[in-house]
Structure formats: structure tokens, C-alpha cells
N, C-alpha and C positions, 0 to 999 in steps of 0.2 A: 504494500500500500504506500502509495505517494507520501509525504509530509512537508510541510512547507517549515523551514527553517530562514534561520538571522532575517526575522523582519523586520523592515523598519518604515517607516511612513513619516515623506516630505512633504511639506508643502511647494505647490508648484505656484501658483498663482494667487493672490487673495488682494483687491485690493484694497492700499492700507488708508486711502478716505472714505472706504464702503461707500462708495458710487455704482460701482459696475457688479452685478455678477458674473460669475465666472461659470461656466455649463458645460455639459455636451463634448468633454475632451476625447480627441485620438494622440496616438503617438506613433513616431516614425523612428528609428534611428538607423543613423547615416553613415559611413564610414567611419574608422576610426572611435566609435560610442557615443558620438555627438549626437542627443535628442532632439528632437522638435516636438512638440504639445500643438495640436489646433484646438481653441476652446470657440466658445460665444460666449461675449461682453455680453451684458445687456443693462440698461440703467436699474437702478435700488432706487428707490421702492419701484415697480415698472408703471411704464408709458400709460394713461390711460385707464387704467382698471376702480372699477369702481365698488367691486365688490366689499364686503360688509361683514369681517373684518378683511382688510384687503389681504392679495396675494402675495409672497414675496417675488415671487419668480413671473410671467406672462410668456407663456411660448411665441405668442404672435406679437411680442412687444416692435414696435414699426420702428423702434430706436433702434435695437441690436445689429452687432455688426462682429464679423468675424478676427480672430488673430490669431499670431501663433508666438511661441514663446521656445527659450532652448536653453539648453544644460549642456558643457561642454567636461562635466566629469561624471556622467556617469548615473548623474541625474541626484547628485547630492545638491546642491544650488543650480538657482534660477531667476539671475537676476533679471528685475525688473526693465531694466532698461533694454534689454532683449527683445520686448514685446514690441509685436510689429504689426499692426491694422491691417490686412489685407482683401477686407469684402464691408463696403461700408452702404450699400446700395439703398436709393431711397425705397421705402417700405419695413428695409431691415432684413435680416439675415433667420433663418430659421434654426439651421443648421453648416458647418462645415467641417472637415473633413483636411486630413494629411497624408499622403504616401510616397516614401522613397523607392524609388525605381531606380537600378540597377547605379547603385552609388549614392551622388550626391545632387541626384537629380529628383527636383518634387513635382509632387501635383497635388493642387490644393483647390478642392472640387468646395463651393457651397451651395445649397438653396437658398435665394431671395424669392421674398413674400412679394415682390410688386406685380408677378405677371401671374399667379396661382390657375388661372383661367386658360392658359394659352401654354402649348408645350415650348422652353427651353426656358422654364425657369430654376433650370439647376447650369452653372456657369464653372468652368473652370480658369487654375492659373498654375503655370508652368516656370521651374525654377531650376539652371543647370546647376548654379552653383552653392548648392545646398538650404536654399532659401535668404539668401544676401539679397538678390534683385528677382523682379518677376515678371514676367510679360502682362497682355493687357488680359484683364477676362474672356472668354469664348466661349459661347453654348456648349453643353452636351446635350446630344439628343437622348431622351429619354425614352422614346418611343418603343410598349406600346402604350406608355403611362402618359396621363396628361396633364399632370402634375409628381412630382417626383421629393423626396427628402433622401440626405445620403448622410450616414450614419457608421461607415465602414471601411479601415482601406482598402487598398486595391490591391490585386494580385497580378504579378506579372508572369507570364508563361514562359520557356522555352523559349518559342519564336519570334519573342517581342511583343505578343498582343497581350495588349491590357486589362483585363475585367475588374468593372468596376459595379456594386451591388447598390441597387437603387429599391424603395418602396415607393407608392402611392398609388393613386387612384386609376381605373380607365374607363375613359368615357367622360367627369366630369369632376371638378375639385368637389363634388358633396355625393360622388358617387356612392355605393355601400360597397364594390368592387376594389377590395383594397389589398394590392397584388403584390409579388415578390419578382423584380428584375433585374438580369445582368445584361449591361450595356458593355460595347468595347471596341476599344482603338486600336491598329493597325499604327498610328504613325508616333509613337511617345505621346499621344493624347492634343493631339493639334485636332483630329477631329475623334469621332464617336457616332453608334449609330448600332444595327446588327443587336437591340435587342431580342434578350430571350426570355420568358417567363415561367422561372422556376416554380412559384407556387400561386397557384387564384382558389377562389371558394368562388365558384359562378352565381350561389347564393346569395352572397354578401354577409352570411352569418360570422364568417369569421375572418380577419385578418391579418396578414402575416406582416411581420416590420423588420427592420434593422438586421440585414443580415451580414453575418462576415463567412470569409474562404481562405482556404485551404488547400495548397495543390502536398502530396504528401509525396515521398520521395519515390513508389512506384507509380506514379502518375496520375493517381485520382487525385480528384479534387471535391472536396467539402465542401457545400454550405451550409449553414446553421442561423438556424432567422427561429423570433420567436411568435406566437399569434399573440391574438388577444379576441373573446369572445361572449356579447353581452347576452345572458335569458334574463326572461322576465316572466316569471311563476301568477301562475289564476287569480292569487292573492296581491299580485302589485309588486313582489318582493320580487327585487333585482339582484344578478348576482354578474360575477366575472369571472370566467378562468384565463389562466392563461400557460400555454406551453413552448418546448421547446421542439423543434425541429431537423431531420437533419434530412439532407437528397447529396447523391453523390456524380458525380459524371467519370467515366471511365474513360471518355474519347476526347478529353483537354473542352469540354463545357458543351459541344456539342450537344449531347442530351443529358438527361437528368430522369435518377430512378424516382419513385414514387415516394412521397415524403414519408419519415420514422418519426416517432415522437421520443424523443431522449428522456429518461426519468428523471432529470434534475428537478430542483424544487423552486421556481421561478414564481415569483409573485408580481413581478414588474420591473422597471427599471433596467431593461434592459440587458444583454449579454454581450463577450467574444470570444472567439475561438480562436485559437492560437495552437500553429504547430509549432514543437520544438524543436528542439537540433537533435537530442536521441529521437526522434519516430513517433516520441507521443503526443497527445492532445492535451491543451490546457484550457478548460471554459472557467472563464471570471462573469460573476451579474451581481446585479446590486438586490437586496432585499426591502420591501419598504414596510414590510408586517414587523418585521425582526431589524431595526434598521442596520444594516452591514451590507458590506463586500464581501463575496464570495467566492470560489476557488472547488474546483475539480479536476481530476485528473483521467483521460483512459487511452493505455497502453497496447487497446486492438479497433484504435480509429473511429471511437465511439458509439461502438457497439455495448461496450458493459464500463462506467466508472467507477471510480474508488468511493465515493460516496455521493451519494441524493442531496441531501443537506447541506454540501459544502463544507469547508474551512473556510474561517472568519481571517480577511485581510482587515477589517475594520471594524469594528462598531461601535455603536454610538446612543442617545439618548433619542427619543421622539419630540418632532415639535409635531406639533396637530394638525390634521389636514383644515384649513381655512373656512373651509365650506359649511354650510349649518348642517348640521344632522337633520336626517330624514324619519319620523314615527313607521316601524311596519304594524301589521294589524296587530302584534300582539302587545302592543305596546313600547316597545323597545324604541331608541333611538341609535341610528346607527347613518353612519360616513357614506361609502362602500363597502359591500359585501364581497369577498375573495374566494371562488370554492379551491380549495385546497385537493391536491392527488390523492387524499384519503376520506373524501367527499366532506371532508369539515366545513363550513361556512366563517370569515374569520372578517371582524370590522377592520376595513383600511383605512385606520388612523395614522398617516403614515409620515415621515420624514423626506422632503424631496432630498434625493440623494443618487444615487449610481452611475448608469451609462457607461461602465467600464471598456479600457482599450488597455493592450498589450503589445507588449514585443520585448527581443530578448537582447542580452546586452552580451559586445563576442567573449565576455568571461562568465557567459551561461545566466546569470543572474535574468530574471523578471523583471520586467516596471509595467504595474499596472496604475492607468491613470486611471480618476475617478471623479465626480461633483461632490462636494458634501454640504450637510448643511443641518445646525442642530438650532439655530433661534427664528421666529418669525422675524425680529426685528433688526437681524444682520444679514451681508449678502451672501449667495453662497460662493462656494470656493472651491479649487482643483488642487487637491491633492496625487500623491505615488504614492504607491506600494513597494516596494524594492525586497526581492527573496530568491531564495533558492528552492528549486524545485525538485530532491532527493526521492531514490527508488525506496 
């Protein structure tokens, strides 16, 4: 059984006038162990919201704007003055994204909120020299989505082509069709196009998000995207599940087997999956019942893990979810309800927190980034994890 050992947990990012939060972090590292961090700023307390007591966080705040930040030892510091703006677009930024390709070359894909209605409102930027300078934004084509979020790096293949894993809608940004897709470049990401649609519910009943990949050293390649799926019981009571997924392509993404459900114990807050330099898998996700980071390990390609439950990369205390409580008939008052893989029903009183991203440093060590956050009344912040992953 795996064991995660010498851990230790940095702060990446937090600003220190609590203006900005900090969100939604990937990470890349570059030659040499040089990190990069892509987070989303977004203004404290946010843009607009008027809820009652307010939110700390707004996904759609029309202020947010992309950046990226770097550690040049290893991810022990991160100084401030590093951080670099690079997606500031009017509407605001939803999400962004970091990946090094083959060196010290980036690509720093985000979605902007201004065109949600009209496909290429996911943009990229292109960097040879490790993120110093960067060209100008460029659509990716998301098609067959018509709105797209990106959540994941990118995987380069063999022969240079790029996939890059995209969610959102088809057909319309309030579709109920909310699909899993891999776009990809032929030229280092100057264009895009050629996508494929790993996972739909033609229903709409359920939704697949955020997914990451995995080419593993006999050639398959992984993906792992998790749903989310809302019932609503005779009596009004609403609940959510949600799972993990895996599909695998045998012929470099071409096609893709029929999705597995992975038994981890995912309540939200997203996952990633990470191959390591021995052959195994590493899935990190955040918790929002229990609030932590979590950590899993399996050693035949994720098929069986070390454990459901995870090892704790963090935890922490609950701030409350914001929202007023709901009466169900039996009186009870309750947030969200969560069903749990052992059909428990569980209130999601929960801490915004996770989103985790990985990659490995060349002296074997882990860094997972993460969001955390334990006061309504401060912003939240990017933190690492930094460990070793022992057999």
C-alpha cells in the first residue's frame, strides 16, 4: 500500500491586502524544476453579488482575470513579484489553465465569460521561453461544444499532437447536454479543432466536468472527468451524487472505451490524475463534507486503489455554505443534500476549497496545488502540497 510521506504545505499565492482571491490553480513544471501555478484573481468580497449573507467567492464575477505565478526551487517560495496577468478580458475570466510542452514551452489556454453564447470563447497563449513573454490570445475551437471551460493540462503525444480536455455544453450555454471533450493541435497549439466527445448523457440527467489525461508508458491513455447528478424525490427533497470516471483509448485518443466508475469517494470539488515516473497513478480531489485534500494511489492503471477514502494532504475547519437553508417535509433544515456510495444522505455545509492539480518534481517528489479557504470574511488562497509518494 502506497503512503505518502515528508509532507509539507506552502503557501503559493494569498494576497496580502485581501483584495483578490486566488482559485482554480494548475501547475506545470519546466525544465530544470522550475514551477509555474495558473490561478484566477478574482476581486474580495466579489463583483456584484447580492446575496444575503453575501458570497465570498462568484464564479461569474465579470472582474476576474487570469495569472500565473513560479517557484524556481522546487516550489519552497513564490515570490510575489513573479505574478504575471495574463487573461484580463472584458466580462472576466472563468477559468485558466497551464501546460508545459516539451521543455520550456507553454500554453496557457482560459475561458472568458464575454462570448458564452457563441463558440471560441475559450482563447489561448503561447510561450517559448518558459513563460517570460507570450504571444497575442487565439481561439481554440471547441467544437462540438458551444461553450466550453478548461480545467486540465494538456497532454502531448508522440507525434506532437496536443490534446487538450475541454467541458461544456452542446447546442446552447443553458443546455442540460453537458459533455466531456478532447480538442487538438497538430501545430504546438497555433490552431485547434478535430474534436472528440469522450463522454455525453443524451439525457441531460447527468454531467461530466473537469477532466484530466494520461498517456501511460505502453500507450494508453486515460481520462478521468468526474459527473455531477441532480434527483428530486415525490416529497421535494433534492439530493446530488457525484462520481468518478475513467475511459481509456488504446489507439493515441482515437476512440475511447465505454466509461468505469472509479470507487473513490468524491463529494465535489473536483479531481486529477497524474501518472508517475514508476507506472502508477496518482488521483488528488478536494473534499467539501470532510473539508480536505485528498490523495490515492493505483498501481494497475486504475483499475483497483489503495484506498476509497483517501489520504488527507490537508484539512481544515468548515466555514458555512452562505446560502439559507432549505425546510424538507420533515422538518429538518438543510444546505445540500450529498448521497454518498453507501447511499447515506449527508448536508453540504461545506468549505469552498479544492480543484487540485499535480505534477512531479525530476527528484520524484509531488506538488499538488490547491484553493483553500476556512473564513467567510477573508479571500481564499493557493496553496502546495509537496511529498513523496512511497510503495
Amino acid at each position: 500500500m502506497a503512503q505518502i510521506s515528508d509532507l509539507q504545505v506552502v503557501t503559493v499565492y494569498r494576497d496580502p491586502e485581501g483584495r483578490w482571491n486566488g482559485a482554480f490553480p494548475e501547475v506545470a513544471c519546466l525544465g530544470g524544476g522550475t514551477l509555474v501555478v495558473s490561478l484566477r484573481q478574482a476581486p474580495f468580497p466579489p463583483t456584484g453579488v447580492s446575496d444575503d449573507p453575501p458570497r465570498p467567492h462568484a464564479h461569474g464575477d465579470p472582474m476576474a482575470r487570469g495569472a500565473i505565478i513560479r517557484s524556481t526551487d522546487g516550489g519552497q517560495s513564490w515570490p510575489l513579484a513573479t505574478l504575471q496577468v495574463l487573461a484580463d478580458p472584458e466580462g472576466g475570466v472563468e477559468q485558466n489553465s497551464v501546460s508545459a510542452i516539451s521543455g520550456d514551452f507553454l500554453l496557457a489556454p482560459y475561458a472568458a465569460r464575454t462570448h458564452l453564447h457563441a463558440r471560441g470563447n475559450v482563447w489561448v497563449r503561447r510561450s517559448a521561453d518558459g513563460g517570460q513573454t507570450w504571444d497575442q490570445p487565439t481561439p481554440m475551437d471547441a467544437n462540438p461544444l458551444c461553450y466550453a471551460a478548461v480545467h486540465a493540462p494538456m497532454l502531448e503525444l508522440p507525434d506532437g499532437t496536443i490534446l487538450s480536455p475541454h467541458c461544456g455544453a452542446i447546442g446552447n450555454r443553458d443546455a442540460k447536454q453537458h459533455a466531456l471533450v478532447v480538442v487538438r493541435s497538430h501545430d504546438r497549439g497555433r490552431t485547434w479543432g478535430d474534436g472528440t466527445i469522450i463522454a455525453l448523457d443524451p439525457s441531460g440527467a447527468t454531467g461530466y466536468h473537469q477532466a484530466s489525461l494520461v498517456r501511460r508508458a505502453d500507450g494508453e491513455i486515460i481520462t478521468a472527468m468526474h459527473s455531477a447528478q441532480w434527483h428530486t424525490e415525490a416529497d421535494g427533497q433534492e439530493w446530488r451524487m457525484v462520481g468518478l470516471w475513467l475511459s481509456r483509448s488504446f489507439d493515441d485518443r482515437r476512440s475511447w472505451t465505454p466509461l468505469e466508475q472509479a470507487p473513490l469517494r468524491l463529494t465535489s470539488a473536483a479531481h486529477h490524475l497524474l501518472g508517475l515516473r514508476d507506472g502508477r497513478l496518482l488521483c488528488v480531489w478536494g473534499r467539501r463534507d470532510d473539508p480536505s485534500i485528498r490523495a490515492a494511489v493505483s498501481d494497475d492503471g486504475g483499475h483497483s486503489w489503495d484506498t476509497t477514502r483517501g489520504w488527507p494532504l490537508r484539512q481544515g475547519e468548515h466555514f458555512m455554505d452562505a446560502r439559507k437553508p432549505r425546510a424538507l417535509p420533515d422538518g429538518r433544515l438543510v444546505h445540500r443534500l450529498l448521497k454518498l456510495p453507501d447511499g447515506r444522505l449527508v448536508d453540504m455545509q461545506y468549505s469552498d476549497i479544492g480543484e487540485p492539480c499535480s505534477t512531479q518534481l525530476p527528484d520524484g517528489r509531488v506538488v499538488s496545488v490547491y484553493y483553500w479557504g476556512e473564513r467567510k470574511d477573508a479571500p481564499l488562497w493557493i496553496e502546495a502540497a509537496i511529498y513523496t509518494v512511497r510503495e
